[in-house]
C-alpha positions in Angstrom: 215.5 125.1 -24.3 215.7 121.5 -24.4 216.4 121.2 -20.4 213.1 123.6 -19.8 210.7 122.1 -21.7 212.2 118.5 -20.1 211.1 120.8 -16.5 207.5 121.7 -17.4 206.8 118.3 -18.9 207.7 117.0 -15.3 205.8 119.7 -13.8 203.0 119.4 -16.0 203.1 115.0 -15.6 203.2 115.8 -11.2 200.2 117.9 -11.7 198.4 115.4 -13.8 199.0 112.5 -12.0 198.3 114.0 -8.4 194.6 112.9 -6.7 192.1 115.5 -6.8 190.5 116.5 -3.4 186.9 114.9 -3.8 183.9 117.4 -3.8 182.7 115.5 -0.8 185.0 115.0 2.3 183.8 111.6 3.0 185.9 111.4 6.6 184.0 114.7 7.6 180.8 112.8 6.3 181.1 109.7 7.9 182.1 111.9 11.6 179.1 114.1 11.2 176.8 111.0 11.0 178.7 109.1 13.8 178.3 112.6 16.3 175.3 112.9 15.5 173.3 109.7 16.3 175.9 108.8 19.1 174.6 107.9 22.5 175.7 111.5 23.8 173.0 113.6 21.7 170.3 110.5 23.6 168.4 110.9 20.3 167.8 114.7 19.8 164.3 115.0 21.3 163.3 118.8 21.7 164.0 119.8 25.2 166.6 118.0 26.0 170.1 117.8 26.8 171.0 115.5 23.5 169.1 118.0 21.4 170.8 121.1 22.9 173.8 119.2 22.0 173.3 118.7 18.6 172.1 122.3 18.3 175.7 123.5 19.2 177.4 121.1 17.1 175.0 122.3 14.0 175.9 125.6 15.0 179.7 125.3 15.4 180.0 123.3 11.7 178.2 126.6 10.3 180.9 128.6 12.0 183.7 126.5 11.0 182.4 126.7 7.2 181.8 130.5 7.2 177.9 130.7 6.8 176.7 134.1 7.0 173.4 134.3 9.2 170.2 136.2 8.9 170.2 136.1 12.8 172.6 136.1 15.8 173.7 132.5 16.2 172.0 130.9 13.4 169.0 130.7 15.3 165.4 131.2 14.1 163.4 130.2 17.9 159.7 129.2 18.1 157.8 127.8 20.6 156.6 124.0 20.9 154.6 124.2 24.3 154.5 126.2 27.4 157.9 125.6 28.3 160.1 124.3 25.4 161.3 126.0 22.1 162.5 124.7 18.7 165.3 125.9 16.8 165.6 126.0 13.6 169.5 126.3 12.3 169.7 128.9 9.3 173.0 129.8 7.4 173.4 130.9 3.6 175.5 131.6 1.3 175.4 134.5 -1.3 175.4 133.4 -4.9 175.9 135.7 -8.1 171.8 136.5 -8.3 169.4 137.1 -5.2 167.1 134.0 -6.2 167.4 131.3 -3.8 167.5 128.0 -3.5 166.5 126.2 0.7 168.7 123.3 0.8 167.5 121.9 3.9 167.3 118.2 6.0 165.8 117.8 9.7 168.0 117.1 13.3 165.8 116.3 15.6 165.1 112.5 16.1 162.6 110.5 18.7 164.8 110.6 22.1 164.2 108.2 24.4 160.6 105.9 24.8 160.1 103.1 27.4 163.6 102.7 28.5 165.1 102.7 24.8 167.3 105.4 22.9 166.1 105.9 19.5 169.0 107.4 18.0 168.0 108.4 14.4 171.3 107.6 12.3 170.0 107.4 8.8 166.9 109.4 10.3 167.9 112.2 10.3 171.7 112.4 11.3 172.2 111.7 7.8 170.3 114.1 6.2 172.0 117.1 8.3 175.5 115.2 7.4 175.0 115.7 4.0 173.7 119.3 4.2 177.3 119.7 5.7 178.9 118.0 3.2 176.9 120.6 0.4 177.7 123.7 2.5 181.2 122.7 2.4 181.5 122.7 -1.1 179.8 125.6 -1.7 181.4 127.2 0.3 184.6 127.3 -1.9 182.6 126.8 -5.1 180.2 130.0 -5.2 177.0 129.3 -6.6 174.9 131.0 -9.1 171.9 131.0 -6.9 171.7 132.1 -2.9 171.6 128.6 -1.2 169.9 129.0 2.0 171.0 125.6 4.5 168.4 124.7 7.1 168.8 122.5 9.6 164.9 122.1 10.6 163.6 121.3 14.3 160.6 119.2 15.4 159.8 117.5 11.9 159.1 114.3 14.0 156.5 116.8 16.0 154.6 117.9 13.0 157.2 119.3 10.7 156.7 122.5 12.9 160.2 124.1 12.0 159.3 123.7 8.3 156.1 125.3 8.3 157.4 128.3 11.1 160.2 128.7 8.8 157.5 129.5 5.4 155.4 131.5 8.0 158.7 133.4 8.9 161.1 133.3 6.2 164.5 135.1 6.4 164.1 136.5 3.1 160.4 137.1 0.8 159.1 133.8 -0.4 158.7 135.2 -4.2 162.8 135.0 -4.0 162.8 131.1 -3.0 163.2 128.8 -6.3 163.1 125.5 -5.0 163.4 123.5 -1.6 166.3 120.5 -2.0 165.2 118.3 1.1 167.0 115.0 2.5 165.6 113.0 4.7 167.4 109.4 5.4 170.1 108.7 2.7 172.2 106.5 4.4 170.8 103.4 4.2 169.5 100.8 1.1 170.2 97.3 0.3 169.1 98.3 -3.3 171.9 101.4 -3.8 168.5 103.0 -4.5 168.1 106.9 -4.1 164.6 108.3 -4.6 163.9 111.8 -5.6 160.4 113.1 -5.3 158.5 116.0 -6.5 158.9 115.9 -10.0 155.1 114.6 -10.3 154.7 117.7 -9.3 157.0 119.9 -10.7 157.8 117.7 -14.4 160.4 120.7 -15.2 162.3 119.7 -12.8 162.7 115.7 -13.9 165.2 116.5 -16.9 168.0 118.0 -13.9 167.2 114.4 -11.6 169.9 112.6 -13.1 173.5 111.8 -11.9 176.5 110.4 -14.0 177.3 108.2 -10.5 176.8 104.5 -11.3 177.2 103.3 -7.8 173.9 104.7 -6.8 170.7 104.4 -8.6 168.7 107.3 -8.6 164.7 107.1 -9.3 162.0 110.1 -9.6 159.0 109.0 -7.8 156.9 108.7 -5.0 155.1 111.6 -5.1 151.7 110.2 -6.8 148.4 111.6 -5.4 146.0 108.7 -4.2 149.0 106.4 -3.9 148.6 106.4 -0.4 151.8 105.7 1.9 154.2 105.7 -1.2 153.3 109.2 -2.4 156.1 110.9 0.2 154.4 114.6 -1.2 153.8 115.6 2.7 156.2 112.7 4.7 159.0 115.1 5.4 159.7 118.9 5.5 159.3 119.7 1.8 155.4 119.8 2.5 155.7 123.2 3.9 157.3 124.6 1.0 154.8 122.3 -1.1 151.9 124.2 0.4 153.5 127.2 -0.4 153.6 127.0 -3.9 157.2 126.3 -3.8 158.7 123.6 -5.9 160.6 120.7 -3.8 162.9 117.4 -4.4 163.0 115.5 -1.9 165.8 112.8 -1.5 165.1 109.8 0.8 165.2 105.9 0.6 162.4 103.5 1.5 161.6 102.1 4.6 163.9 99.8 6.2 163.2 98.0 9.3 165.5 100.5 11.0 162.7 102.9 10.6 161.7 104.7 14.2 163.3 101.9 16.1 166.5 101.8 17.8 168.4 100.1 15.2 168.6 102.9 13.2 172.2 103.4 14.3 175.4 104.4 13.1 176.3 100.7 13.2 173.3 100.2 10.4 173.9 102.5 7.4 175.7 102.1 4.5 178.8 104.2 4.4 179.7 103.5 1.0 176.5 104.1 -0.1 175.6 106.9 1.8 179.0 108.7 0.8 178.0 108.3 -3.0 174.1 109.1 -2.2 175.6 112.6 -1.4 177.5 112.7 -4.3 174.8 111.9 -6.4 172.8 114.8 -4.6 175.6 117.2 -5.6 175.6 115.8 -8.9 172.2 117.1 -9.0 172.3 120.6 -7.3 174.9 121.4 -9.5 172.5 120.9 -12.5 170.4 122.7 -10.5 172.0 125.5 -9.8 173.5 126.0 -13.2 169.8 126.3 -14.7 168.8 129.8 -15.3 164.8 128.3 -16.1 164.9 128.2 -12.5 164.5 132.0 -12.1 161.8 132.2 -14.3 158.9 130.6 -12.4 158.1 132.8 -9.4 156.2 131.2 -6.6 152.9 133.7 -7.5 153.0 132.4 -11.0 152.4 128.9 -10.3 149.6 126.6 -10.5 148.1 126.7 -6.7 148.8 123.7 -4.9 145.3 121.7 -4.1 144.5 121.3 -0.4 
């Protein structure tokens, strides 16, 4: 008796004392960013070869993790002019109730102007990084609620993807809860993450809070008449917004990286960016563990004002 419990107190001891796997896979992080906004996508610009490069990476990563699609490929096409398409890059995974939640962050970036590659690292390789680093998780940790992942096209053209996406969504609007947007988390000399919306949507404020202390998350930036800090339309979110569907929105301020070409790989914050995604899951699993969500239907809310 003696020798077995000596056995399973050393079993028991191994167990404790061995590292957990993180919820995010920082290495797999840190590579999708680097792919991403390396010189070989030229920027992502619609129509060209960089973009149709990211496309297939987006689209293999979705494979890889096991996404189900609504559509052959992933692919939901529209057009931007006479003779290029956007492509919006749609993957879900079934929770234990229909309702969804859109987690979503764009991939398209600036290409090339005058001579210079803009090559969109923390805007928006990041964004899409992080969605990867969610769908990962999730998809070994079923959630309660359907979480749709997006990887939106052509929000630098006019968040067209967005707002084709709410014009043609892969499943009735009345079933989509809330839109989780990122849109440049890589990057702040303040550890400062911003997430906006709650102005808007004050039931959501009490599940914006993380238990991370290396990054500090702020509601905010979603005032109306506050001019260029009210971020209520500055990103893909607005087309749920308009839709009567509640958003947050994560994203940092402006840095002088901001559409120029030194927002590179070489420029963000891994450290920070690795616990800004953290902090996101933090939140999305607050999220998803609320059942209020599910009780405030798109048709019962408060119409958005043009």
């Amino acid at each position: 008796m003696e020798i077995r419990h000596c056995i399973l107190f050393l079993l028991f001891f191994s167990w404790a004392c061995t590292p957990r796997a993180q919820p995010i896979d920082k290495i797999q992080l840190i590579n999708d960013i680097k792919t991403l906004s390396s010189a070989k996508f030229s920027g992502r610009k619609p129509g060209t070869v960089g973009h149709e490069k990211a496309k297939t990476y987006i689209v293999d990563r979705f494979t890889e993790l096991g996404l189900t699609a609504f559509t052959p490929g992933y692919l939901q096409q529209f057009p931007l002019n006479d003779s290029v398409n956007g492509y919006n890059i749609i993957g879900y995974i079934p929770g234990k109730q229909h309702e969804a939640v859109v987690i979503s962050a764009h991939y398209d970036h600036l290409g090339e102007r005058q001579g210079e590659v803009y090559l969109g690292a923390d805007d928006n390789a990041s964004g899409v990084a992080g969605l990867l680093a969610l769908a990962r998780y999730y998809s070994v940790h079923q959630p309660n609620h359907t979480l749709i992942f997006t990887a939106f096209d052509a929000e630098e053209m006019g968040l067209r993807g967005a707002r084709y996406f709410v014009a043609h969504p892969p499943l009735a609007l009345s079933t989509m809860m809330l839109n989780v947007n990122m849109d440049m988390i890589s990057r702040n000399e303040n550890h400062e993450l911003y997430a906006s919306g709650t102005y808007h949507y004050p039931y959501l404020l009490p599940l914006v809070k993380s238990e991370n202390p290396h990054v500090r998350l702020r509601a905010g930036h979603d005032i109306p008449g506050s001019g260029p800090a009210d971020w209520t339309t500055q990103s893909d979110h607005a087309a749920f917004h308009a839709k009567h569907i509640p958003f947050i929105y994560f994203g940092v301020e402006d840095h002088p990286g901001y559409h120029t070409p030194d927002d590179t790989f070489e420029n963000i914050q891994p450290d920070f960016f690795y616990q800004s995604v953290r902090t996101i899951l933090d939140v999305m699993e607050k999220i998803d563990r609320n059942p209020s969500l599910i009780k405030t239907r798109p048709m019962e809310r408060e119409p958005v004002t043009p």
